[in-house]
Phi, psi and omega in degrees: 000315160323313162280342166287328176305303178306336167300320188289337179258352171278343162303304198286330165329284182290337142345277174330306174300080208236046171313150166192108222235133207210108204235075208068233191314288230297124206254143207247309191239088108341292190256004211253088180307141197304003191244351178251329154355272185288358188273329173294288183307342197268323206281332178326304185311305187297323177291343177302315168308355190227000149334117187314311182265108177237139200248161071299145179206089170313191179165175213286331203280009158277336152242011180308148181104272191296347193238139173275184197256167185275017166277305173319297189316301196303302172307004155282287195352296180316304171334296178277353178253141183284177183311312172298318164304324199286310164317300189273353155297330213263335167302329181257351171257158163249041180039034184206093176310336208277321191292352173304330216254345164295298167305302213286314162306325172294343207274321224264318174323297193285345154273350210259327187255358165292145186273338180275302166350289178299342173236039171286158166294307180281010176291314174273002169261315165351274177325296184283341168320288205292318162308329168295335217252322174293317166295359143298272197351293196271336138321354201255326181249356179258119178248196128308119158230137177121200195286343188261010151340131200272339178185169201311329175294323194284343191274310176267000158290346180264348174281340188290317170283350180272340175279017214232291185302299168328304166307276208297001199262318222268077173248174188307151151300332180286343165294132196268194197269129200290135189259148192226145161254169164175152190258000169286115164328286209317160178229043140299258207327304161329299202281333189286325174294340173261342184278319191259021176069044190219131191291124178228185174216110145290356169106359205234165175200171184125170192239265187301311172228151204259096182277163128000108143188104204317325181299324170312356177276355172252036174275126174254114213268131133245193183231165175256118177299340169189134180292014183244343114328174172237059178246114209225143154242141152340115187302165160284320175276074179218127219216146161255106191259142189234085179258124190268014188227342185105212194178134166302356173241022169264146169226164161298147180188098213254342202261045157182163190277094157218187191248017186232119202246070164217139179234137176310164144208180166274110208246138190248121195294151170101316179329140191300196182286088199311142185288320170268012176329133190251087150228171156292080146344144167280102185200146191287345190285333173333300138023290209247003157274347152299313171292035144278139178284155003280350194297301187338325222234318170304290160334288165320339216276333197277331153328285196288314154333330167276343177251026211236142209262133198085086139224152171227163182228102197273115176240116183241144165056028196237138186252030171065008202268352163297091212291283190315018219214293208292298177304337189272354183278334160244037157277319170287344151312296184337275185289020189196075174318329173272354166307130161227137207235102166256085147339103159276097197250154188268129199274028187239015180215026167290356169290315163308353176253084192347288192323314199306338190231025168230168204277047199247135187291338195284323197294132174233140191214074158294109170218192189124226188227157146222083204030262154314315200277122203263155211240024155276335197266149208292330180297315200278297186314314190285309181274338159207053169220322176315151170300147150271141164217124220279130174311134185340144147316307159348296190286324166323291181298342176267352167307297196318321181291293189315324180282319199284312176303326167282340166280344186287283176344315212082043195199000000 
């Protein structure tokens, strides 16, 4: 009796287990038995993984858990606003803050451009509405990151990246160095790249202070293989990092030379609300504040990437909702017969997912169970669909050393 039972919950188990791997039409484990399902998807991963050009394109759901989502933000929003606001919040949602915040920016335009206008009342309850809910925003997204993570979720989203980075650093040499895009506010990618000592380039350069300047995405940072030569290889540890929405520590900044007025800083977590904060607010308006520099020239860099012939675009936690984003991913289909585009998807919105419903050998589309696990989500991805890939010799002999020196100790 005993034994049936367990057969029976080792059933609902393999039940449970719902891969699905999708190459245009063609369902790639069709024919495959549920228990080889995933052994298929990971070797798919790896040649893709071995691919010159390799993209990421984040989106929020990478940071979901630590960063809130945007149903959460409205009830803080809700949280902070006084009686008279909540009326007029409560007159413009549709229970979707970004079009709450679209109407209230058209409403705060359409007084701005009134000759009058700016000194109506509701121009000035507008006007402070929209300053409460960004500065939510942005308190909601500058936390503690790092070992002083305020709690366990946020603690396994800085674990999630850094095993994400751990991996994805260590490629052939002859490969060039992984680009990472994201649509994301947020400084995990920062916090994380700096923790695990590994050099990344963001477009900014500079000592105290860090500007702006597009030309550094084509700078290849290396070492010289030897001092008696002129012989330099590429570092290994090295990452491109590309935020297309911007960052809570970019600001305005006129006051040093450059020809670009945005500058890095040093953000201190929990800090209020930067007065110049240079980012994309969550709005459908976003849209057209991308075609503003510095995005303009970010935005080219994801072009030209896409255009680059052996490239793939790994797309994780991002829910397509950027039509200017969306696009340049099937101008580069269009045009760049050797891209391949692998979709990490959510199955209950694959109707919402352009890519899903057309019939292209380049298009890979993943979603499902993994018993409990859901293998869309940025954790499932990091920990058992990447490849391992072995570390330089170099980092090898210093594992060796760093041991043998510590059994010399006795420790």
């Amino acid at each position: 009796m005993n034994n049936q039972t367990d057969n029976n919950v080792q059933e609902n188990k393999s039940q449970e287990c719902n891969f699905n791997c999708f190459q245009g039409a063609e369902d790639l484990l069709r024919n495959i038995d549920n228990k080889d399902k995933k052994e298929k998807i990971k070797a798919i991963l790896f040649d893709l993984f071995n691919i010159k050009n390799i993209n990421f394109l984040f989106g929020a759901g990478t940071s979901n858990g630590a960063i809130p989502t945007m149903k959460e933000l409205r009830e803080c929003v809700i949280g902070e606003l006084d009686n008279k606001e909540k009326e007029l919040f409560d007159k413009n949602d549709k229970q979707n803050l970004e079009k709450t915040l679209e109407i209230l920016y058209s409403g705060k335009t359409y007084f701005e451009n009134n000759p009058q206008g700016k000194d109506n009342i509701e121009f000035n309850t507008l006007k402070n509405l929209i300053e409460k809910i960004e500065k939510t925003i942005f308190q909601a997204i500058n936390i503690e990151i790092g070992i002083n993570c305020e709690n366990d979720t946020q603690k396994e989203v800085f674990k999630n990246y850094e095993k994400f980075y751990k991996k994805v650093t260590y490629r052939n040499k002859d490969l060039n160095r992984v680009n990472v895009f994201t649509t994301n506010n947020d400084l995990f990618n920062e916090y994380v790249l700096d923790y695990l000592n590994i050099d990344y380039n963001n477009g900014f350069g500079g000592g105290l202070k860090r500007s702006f300047n597009p030309a550094r995405f084509e700078y290849v940072f290396a070492k010289k293989m030897d001092e008696g030569i002129e012989k330099y290889e590429p570092l290994n540890h090295m990452i491109y990092l590309y935020k297309l929405h911007g960052s809570i520590n970019w600001v305005e900044d006129q006051n040093h030379n450059s020809f670009f007025d945005i500058e890095e800083i040093y953000l201190k977590p929990k800090e209020q609300k930067l007065e110049k904060t240079f980012l994309i607010y969550p709005t459908p308006l976003k849209e057209g504040k991308s075609l503003t520099s510095p995005y303009t020239d970010i935005i080219r860099e994801f072009q030209k990437k896409l255009s680059l012939s052996n490239s793939v675009l790994f797309i994780i936690g991002y829910s397509f909702s950027d039509e200017h984003i969306n696009t340049i991913i099937y101008r580069a289909l269009a045009s760049n017969n050797s891209l391949s585009v692998v979709v990490f998807a959510d199955k209950d919105k694959l109707t919402r997912i352009p890519l899903f419903s057309i019939n292209d050998k380049r298009i890979y589309v993943i979603y499902g169970k993994d018993e409990d696990k859901t293998i869309h989500y940025f954790n499932y991805f990091v920990d058992e669909l990447i490849p391992e890939h072995k570390q330089d010799k170099e980092d090898e002999n210093y594992k060796k050393f760093v041991s043998a020196f510590k059994e010399a100790k006795g420790g």
